[in-house]
N, C-alpha and C positions, 0 to 999 in steps of 0.2 A: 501459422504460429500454433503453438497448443501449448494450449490454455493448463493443462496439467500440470504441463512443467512451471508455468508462470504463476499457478497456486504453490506449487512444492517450493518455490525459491521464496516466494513471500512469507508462508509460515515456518520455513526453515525445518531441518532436520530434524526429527524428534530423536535419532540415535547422539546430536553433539552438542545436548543441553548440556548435561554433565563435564564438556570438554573444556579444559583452556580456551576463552576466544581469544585472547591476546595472544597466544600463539599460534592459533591457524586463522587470522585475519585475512580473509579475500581483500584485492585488491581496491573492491567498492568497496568495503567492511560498511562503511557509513548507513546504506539505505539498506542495508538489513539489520545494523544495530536501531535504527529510529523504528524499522517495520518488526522488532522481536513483540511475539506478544500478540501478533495480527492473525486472526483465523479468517478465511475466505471462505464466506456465507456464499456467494453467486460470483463466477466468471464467466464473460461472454462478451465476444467481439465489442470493443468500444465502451462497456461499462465494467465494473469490480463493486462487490457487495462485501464489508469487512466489518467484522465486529472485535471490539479488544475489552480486557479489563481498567477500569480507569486505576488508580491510586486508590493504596485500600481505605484511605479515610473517605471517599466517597462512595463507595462499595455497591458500586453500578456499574452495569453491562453498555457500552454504546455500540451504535451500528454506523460505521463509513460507508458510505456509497458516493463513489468517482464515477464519473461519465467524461468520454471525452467529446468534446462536442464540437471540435475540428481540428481534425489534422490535414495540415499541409506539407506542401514541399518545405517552407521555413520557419511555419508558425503553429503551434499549438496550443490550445486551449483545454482545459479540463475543469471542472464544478466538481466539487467538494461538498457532501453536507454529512453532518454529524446530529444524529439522533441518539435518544435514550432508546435501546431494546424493547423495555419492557411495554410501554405506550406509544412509542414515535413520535414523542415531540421534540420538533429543532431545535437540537443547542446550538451548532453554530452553520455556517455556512461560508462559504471559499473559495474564488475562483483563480487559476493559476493560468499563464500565458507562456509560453517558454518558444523561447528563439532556436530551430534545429539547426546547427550549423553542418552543412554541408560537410561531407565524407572527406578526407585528404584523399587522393588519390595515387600518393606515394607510397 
């Protein structure tokens, strides 16, 4: 896999800020419209390092950092935590499980 392309997709194109996105909506649109705004601090096999700006009435910097901390044939797990930038104290914390279904092979 490389990791290059999987930061350039996450922070998205800097030439089609400007553009209509309702009229060039990719097919996922969704996880790049929730991920707009995401700069990737560290990629690297099994974890992502991501900091965003929050809402400007809070007018702080946080840092995401995701780890996957198993992937299987059906099952994966990933943790979640969200720090402020400037000191790293945890705001929150979040672990997600997701079911991989099996490929069609049609």
């Amino acid at each position: 896999m490389n990791l290059e392309l999987v930061k350039q997709y996450l922070e998205g194109d800097k030439k089609d800020e400007d553009e209509s996105k309702v009229a060039n909506l990719p097919p996922r649109f969704i996880e790049r419209f929730v991920a707009k705004g995401i700069k990737v601090d560290l990629i690297e096999p099994g974890r992502i390092v991501c900091s965003m700006k929050v809402q400007p009435h809070l007018l702080e910097e946080i840092e995401i950092e995701s780890k996957a901390l198993r992937v299987g044939k059906a099952v994966a797990v990933v943790s979640v935590e969200l720090r402020k930038k400037k000191d790293g104290k945890l705001i929150a914390q979040g672990r997600h499980t997701k079911y991989l279904a099996p490929r069609s092979k049609l």
